[in-house]
C-alpha positions as a Markdown table, in Angstrom:
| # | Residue | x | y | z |
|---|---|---|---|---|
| 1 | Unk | -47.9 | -44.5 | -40.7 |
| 2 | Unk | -45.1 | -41.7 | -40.9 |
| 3 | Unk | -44.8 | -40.1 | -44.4 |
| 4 | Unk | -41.8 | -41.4 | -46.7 |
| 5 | Unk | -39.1 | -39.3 | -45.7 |
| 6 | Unk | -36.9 | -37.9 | -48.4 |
| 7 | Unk | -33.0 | -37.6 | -48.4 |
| 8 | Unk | -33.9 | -33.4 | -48.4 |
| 9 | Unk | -34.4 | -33.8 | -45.1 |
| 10 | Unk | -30.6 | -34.6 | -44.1 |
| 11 | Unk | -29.4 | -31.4 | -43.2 |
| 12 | Unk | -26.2 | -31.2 | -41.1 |
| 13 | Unk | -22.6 | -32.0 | -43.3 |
| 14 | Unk | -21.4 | -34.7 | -41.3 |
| 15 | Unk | -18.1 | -36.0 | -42.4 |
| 16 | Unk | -18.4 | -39.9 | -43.0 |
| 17 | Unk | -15.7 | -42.4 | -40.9 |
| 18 | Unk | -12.9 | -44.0 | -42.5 |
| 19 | Unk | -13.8 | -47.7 | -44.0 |
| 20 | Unk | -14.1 | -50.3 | -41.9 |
| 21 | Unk | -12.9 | -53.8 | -42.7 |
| 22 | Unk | -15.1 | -57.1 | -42.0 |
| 23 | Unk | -13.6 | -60.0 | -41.1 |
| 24 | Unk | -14.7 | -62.9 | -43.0 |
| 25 | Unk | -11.4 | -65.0 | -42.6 |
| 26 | Unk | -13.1 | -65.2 | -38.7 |
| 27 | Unk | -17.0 | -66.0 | -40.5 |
| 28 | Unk | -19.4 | -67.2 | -39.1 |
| 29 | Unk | -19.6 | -63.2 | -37.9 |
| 30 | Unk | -22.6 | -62.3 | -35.4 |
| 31 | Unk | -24.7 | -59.4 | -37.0 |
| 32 | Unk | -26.6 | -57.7 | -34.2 |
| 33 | Unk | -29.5 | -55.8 | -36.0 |
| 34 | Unk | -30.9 | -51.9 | -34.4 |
| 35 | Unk | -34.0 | -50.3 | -35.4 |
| 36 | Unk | -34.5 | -47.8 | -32.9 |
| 37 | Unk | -33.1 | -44.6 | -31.2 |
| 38 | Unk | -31.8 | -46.3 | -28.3 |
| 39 | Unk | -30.4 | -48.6 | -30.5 |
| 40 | Unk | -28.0 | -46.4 | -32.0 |
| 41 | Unk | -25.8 | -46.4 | -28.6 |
| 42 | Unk | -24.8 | -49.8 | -30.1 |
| 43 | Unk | -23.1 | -48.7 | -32.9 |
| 44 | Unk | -20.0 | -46.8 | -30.7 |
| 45 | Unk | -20.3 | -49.5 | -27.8 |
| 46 | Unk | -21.2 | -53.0 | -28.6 |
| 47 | Unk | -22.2 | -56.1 | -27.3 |
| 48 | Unk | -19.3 | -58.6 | -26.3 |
| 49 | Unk | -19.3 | -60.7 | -29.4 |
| 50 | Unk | -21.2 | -59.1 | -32.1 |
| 51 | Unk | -19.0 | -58.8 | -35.2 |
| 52 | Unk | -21.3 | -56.5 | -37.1 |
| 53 | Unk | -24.1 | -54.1 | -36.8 |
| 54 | Unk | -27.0 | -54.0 | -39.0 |
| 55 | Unk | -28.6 | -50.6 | -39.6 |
| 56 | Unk | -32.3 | -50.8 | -40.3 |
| 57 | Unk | -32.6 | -47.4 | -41.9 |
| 58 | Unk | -36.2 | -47.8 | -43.1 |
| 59 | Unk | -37.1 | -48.9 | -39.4 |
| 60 | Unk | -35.2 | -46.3 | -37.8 |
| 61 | Unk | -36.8 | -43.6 | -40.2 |
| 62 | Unk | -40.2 | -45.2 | -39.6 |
| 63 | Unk | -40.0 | -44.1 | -36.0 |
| 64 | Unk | -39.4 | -40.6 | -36.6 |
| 65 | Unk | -35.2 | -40.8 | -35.9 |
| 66 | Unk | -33.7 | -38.8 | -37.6 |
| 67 | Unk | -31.6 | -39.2 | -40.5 |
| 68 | Unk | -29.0 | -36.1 | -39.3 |
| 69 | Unk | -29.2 | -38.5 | -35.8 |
| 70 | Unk | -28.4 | -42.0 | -37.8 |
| 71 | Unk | -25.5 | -40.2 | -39.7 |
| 72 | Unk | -24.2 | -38.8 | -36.5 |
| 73 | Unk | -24.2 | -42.4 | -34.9 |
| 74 | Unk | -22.9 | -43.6 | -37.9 |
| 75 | Unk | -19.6 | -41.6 | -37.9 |
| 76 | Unk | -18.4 | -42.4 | -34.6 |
| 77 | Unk | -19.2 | -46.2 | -34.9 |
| 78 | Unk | -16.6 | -48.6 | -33.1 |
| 79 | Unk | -17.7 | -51.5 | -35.5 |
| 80 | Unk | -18.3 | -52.2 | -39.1 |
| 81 | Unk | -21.6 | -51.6 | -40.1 |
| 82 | Unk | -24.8 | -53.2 | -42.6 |
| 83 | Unk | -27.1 | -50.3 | -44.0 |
| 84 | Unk | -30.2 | -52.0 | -45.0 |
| 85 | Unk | -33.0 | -49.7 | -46.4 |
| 86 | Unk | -35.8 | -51.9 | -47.7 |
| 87 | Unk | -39.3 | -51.2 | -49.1 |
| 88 | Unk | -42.9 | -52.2 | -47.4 |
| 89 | Unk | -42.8 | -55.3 | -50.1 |
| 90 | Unk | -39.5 | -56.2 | -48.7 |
| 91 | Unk | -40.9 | -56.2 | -45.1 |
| 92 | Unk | -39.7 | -52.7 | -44.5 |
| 93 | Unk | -41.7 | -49.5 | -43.7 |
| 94 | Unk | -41.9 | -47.6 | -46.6 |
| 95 | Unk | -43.4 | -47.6 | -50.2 |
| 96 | Unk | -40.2 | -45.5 | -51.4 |
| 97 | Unk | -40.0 | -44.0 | -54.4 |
| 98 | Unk | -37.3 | -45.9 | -56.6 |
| 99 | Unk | -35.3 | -42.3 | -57.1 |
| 100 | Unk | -35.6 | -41.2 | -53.2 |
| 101 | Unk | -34.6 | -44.2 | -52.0 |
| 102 | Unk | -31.6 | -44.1 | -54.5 |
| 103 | Unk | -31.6 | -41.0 | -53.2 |
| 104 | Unk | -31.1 | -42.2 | -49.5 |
| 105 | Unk | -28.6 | -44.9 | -50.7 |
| 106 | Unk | -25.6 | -42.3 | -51.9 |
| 107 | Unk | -26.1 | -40.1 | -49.2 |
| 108 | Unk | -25.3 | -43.6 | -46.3 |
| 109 | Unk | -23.1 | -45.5 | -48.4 |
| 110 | Unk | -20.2 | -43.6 | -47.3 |
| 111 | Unk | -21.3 | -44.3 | -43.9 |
| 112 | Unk | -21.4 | -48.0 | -44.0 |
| 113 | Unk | -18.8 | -50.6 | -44.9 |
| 114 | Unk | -21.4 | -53.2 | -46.2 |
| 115 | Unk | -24.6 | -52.4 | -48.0 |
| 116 | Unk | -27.7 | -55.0 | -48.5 |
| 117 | Unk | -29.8 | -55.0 | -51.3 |
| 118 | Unk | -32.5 | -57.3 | -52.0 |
| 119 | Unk | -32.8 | -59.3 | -55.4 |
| 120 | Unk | -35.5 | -58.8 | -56.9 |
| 121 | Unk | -34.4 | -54.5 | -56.9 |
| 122 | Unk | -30.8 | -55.1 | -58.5 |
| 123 | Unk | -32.5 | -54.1 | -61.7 |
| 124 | Unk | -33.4 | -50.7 | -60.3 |
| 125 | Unk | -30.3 | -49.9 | -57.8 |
| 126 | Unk | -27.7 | -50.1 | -60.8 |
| 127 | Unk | -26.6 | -46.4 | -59.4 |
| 128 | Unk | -26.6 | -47.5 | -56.2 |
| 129 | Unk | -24.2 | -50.4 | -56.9 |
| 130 | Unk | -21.8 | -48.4 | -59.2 |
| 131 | Unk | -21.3 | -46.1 | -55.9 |
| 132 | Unk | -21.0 | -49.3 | -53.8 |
| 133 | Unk | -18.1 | -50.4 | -55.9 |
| 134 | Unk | -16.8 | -47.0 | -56.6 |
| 135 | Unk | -16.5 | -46.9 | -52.5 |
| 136 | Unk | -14.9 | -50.0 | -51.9 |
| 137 | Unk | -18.2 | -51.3 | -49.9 |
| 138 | Unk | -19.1 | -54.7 | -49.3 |
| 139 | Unk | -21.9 | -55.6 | -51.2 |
| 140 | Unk | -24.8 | -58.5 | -50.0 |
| 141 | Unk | -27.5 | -59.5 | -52.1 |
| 142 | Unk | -30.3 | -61.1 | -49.9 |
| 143 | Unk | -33.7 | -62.3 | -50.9 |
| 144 | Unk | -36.3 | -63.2 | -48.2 |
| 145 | Unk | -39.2 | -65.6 | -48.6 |
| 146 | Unk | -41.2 | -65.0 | -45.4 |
| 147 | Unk | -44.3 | -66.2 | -45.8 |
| 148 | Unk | -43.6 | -69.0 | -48.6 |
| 149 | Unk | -41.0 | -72.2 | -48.0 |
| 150 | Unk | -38.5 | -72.5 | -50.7 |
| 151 | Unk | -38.3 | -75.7 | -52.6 |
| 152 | Unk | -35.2 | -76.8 | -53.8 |
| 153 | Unk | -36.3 | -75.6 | -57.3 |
| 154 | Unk | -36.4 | -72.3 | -55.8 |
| 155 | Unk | -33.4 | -72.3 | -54.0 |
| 156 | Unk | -31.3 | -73.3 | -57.4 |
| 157 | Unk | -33.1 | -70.5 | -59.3 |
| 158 | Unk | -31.9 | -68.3 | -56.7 |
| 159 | Unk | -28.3 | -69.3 | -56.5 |
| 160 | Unk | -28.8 | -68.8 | -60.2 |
| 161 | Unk | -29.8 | -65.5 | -60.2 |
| 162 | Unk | -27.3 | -64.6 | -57.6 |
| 163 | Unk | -24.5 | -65.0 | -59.5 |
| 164 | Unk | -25.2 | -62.2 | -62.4 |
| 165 | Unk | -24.1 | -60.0 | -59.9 |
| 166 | Unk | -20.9 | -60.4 | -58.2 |
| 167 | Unk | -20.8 | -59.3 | -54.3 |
| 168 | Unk | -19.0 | -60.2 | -51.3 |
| 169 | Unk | -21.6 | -62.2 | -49.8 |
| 170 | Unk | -25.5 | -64.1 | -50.7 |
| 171 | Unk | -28.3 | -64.2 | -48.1 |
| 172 | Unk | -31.4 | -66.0 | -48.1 |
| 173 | Unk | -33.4 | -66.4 | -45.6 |
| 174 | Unk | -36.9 | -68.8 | -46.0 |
| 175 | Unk | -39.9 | -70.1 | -43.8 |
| 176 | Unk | -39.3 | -72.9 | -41.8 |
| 177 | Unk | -42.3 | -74.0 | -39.6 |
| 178 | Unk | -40.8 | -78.1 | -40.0 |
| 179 | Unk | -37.7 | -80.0 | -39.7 |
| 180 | Unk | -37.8 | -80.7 | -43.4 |
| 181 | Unk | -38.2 | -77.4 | -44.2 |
| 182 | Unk | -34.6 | -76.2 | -42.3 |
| 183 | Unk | -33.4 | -79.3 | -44.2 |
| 184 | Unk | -34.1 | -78.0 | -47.5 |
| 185 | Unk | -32.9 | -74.2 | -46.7 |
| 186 | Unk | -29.6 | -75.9 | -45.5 |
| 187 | Unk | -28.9 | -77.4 | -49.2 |
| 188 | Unk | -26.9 | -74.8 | -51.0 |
| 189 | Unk | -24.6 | -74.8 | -48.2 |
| 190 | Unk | -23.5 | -78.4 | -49.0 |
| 191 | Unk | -23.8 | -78.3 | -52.9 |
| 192 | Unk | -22.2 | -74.8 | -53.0 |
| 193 | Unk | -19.7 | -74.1 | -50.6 |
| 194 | Unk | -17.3 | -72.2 | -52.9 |
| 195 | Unk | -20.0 | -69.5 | -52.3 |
| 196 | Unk | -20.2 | -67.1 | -49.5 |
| 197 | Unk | -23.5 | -68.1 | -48.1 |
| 198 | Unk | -25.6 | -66.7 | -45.4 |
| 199 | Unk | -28.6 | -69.0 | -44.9 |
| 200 | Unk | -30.9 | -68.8 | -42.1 |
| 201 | Unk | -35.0 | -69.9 | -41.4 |
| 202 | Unk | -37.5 | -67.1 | -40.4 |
| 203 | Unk | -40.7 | -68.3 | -38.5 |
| 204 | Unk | -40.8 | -71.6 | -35.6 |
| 205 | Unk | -37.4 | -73.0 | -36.3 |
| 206 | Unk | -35.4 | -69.2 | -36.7 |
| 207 | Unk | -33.4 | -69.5 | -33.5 |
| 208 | Unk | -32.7 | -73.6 | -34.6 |
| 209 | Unk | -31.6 | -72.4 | -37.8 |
| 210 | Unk | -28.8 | -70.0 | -36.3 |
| 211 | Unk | -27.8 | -72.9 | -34.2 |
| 212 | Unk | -27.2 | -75.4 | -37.3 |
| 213 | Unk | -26.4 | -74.0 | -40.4 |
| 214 | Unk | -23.2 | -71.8 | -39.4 |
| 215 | Unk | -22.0 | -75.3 | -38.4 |
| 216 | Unk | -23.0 | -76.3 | -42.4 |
| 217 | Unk | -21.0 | -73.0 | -43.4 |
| 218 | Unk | -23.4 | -70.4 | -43.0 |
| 219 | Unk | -21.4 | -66.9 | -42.5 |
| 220 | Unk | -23.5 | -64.9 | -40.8 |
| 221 | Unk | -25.8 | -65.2 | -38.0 |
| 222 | Unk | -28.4 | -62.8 | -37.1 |
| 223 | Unk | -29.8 | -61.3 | -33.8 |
| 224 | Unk | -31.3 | -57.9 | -32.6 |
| 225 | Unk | -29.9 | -55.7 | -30.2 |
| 226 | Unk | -32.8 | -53.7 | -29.1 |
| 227 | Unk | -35.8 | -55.2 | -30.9 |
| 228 | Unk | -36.8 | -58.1 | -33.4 |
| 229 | Unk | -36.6 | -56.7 | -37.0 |
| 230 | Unk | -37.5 | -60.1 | -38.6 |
| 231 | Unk | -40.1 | -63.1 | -37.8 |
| 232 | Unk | -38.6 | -65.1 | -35.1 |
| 233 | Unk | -34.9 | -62.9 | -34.7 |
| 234 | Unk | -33.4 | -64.0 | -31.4 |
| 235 | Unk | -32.1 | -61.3 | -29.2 |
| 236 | Unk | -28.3 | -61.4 | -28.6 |
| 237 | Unk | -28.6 | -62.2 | -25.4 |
| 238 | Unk | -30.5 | -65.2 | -26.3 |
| 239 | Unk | -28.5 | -68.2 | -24.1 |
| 240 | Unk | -29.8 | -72.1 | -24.0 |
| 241 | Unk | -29.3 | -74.9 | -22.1 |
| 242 | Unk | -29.2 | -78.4 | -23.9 |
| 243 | Unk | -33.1 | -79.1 | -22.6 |
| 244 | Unk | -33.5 | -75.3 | -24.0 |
| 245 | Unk | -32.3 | -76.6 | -27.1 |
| 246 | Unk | -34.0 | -79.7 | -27.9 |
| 247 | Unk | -37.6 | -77.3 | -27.9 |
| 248 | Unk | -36.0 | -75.3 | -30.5 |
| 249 | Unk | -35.3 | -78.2 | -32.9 |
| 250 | Unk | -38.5 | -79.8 | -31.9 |
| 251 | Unk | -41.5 | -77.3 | -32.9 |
| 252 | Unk | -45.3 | -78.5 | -32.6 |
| 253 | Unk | -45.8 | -80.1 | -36.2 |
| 254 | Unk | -42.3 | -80.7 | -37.1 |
C-alpha cells in the first residue's frame, strides 16, 4: 500500500476550467466513474451518453497518478465532473489525515463542478463545505452501507440526518443480495419525492437496481468507465437483452 499522499506534492500552477453546469432538469444523468490513468482520457472525450464523470481521487492517487496529472485532466474536461476523495473506512484507499485531506479538498474543488462527501464526515469537512458554497459547486451528501442492508428504520434516520445540511443532491447506496431488500432501498423514493434522491443497491442486485429505481425517481445512475470502483458497478457498456434481464432481477436466494 502506497503512502498517504499529501497536497505538498501538487506542484505545477495549473489554472482551474470555468464551471460547468449539470443538468438535473434532464435527471436521471449517467455518472461514469474513473479510477485510473487511462481513465483520465474520459474526462476530455466521453462515452456517448454519460452525463457526468466521477473522479475517484483517492483511487487514482492509490495507483501512484499523479495529482499534477489529475489536475491537468481536470482542466481540459469536456464534461462536468464528481471529485470524490474518500477514506479506507469509506471504501477508499487511504487512512487520511482529517487536515490533508481537507487539504486535498481546496486544492480540487475548483476543479470540479460537484463534490461528494460522505455523512458520517460533514462534522469534520465544515471548511471544506464553506469553499464548496463559496465556489458555487454542487454539493452530494452520500452514505454507503456495503456490507449491512438498511432497514426502513435506517433509511428514515438517514433521510433525517440528510437534511441538516442542505445540498443539491442525497445518495445512498445499500446491500441488496434479495428482492426485498431492493424493495426496501427503493422506499424513500416514493415517500419523499420532493427530495433529490440517488438511490441505488451494491452487491447481487447492483445492475437490477440501476434498471428500477431511476424509473421510481432515482437521479443518478452509476457505471465505470475503466474499472469497477464499487461492489457490483456495471460498466457503461453494460447492454441486456430481456432474457439478460430477468437473471438480474432473479439472483440465487432472492
Amino acid at each position: 500500500m502506497p503512502m498517504t499522499p499529501t497536497a505538498s506534492e501538487i506542484k505545477t500552477k495549473i489554472s482551474p476550467p470555468s464551471r460547468k453546469s449539470i443538468p438535473w432538469k434532464q435527471a436521471p444523468l449517467i455518472a461514469g466513474t474513473i479510477s485510473t490513468s487511462h481513465g483520465l482520457a474520459f474526462l476530455k472525450t466521453p462515452p456517448h451518453g454519460v452525463d457526468l464523470v466521477e473522479v475517484r481521487l483517492d483511487l487514482l492517487l492509490s495507483k501512484r497518478v499523479s495529482a499534477d496529472a489529475i489536475q491537468e485532466a481536470l482542466a481540459q474536461r469536456s464534461i462536468p465532473a464528481i471529485l470524490t476523495l474518500r477514506t479506507r473506512e469509506e471504501g477508499g484507499a487511504f487512512n487520511w489525515r482529517s487536515r490533508q485531506r481537507v487539504l486535498f479538498f481546496l486544492k480540487f474543488i475548483p476543479f470540479a463542478d460537484m463534490v461528494d462527501l460522505e455523512l458520517t464526515n460533514i462534522p469534520r469537512l465544515g471548511r471544506v463545505i464553506r469553499a464548496i458554497r463559496r465556489s458555487k459547486r454542487d454539493l452530494l451528501i452520500s452514505s454507503h452501507s456495503l456490507k449491512r442492508k438498511l432497514t426502513p428504520l435506517r433509511l428514515h434516520r438517514l433521510l433525517v440526518q440528510f437534511r441538516k445540511t442542505r445540498a443539491h443532491i442525497y445518495k445512498i447506496v445499500g446491500l441488496a443480495r434479495r428482492r426485498r431488500d431492493l424493495r426496501t432501498l427503493s422506499t424513500p423514493l416514493l415517500t419523499h419525492p420532493h427530495m433529490r434522491l440517488a438511490v441505488m443497491a451494491s452487491g447481487p442486485l447492483a445492475e437490477a437496481s440501476r434498471l428500477s429505481l431511476p424509473a421510481l425517481g432515482s437521479k443518478l445512475i452509476y457505471v465505470y468507465l475503466d474499472e469497477a470502483a464499487a461492489p457490483g458497478q456495471p460498466s457503461h457498456k453494460t447492454s441486456f437483452t430481456f432474457p439478460q434481464m430477468k437473471s438480474s432481477f432473479s439472483p440465487k436466494g432472492a
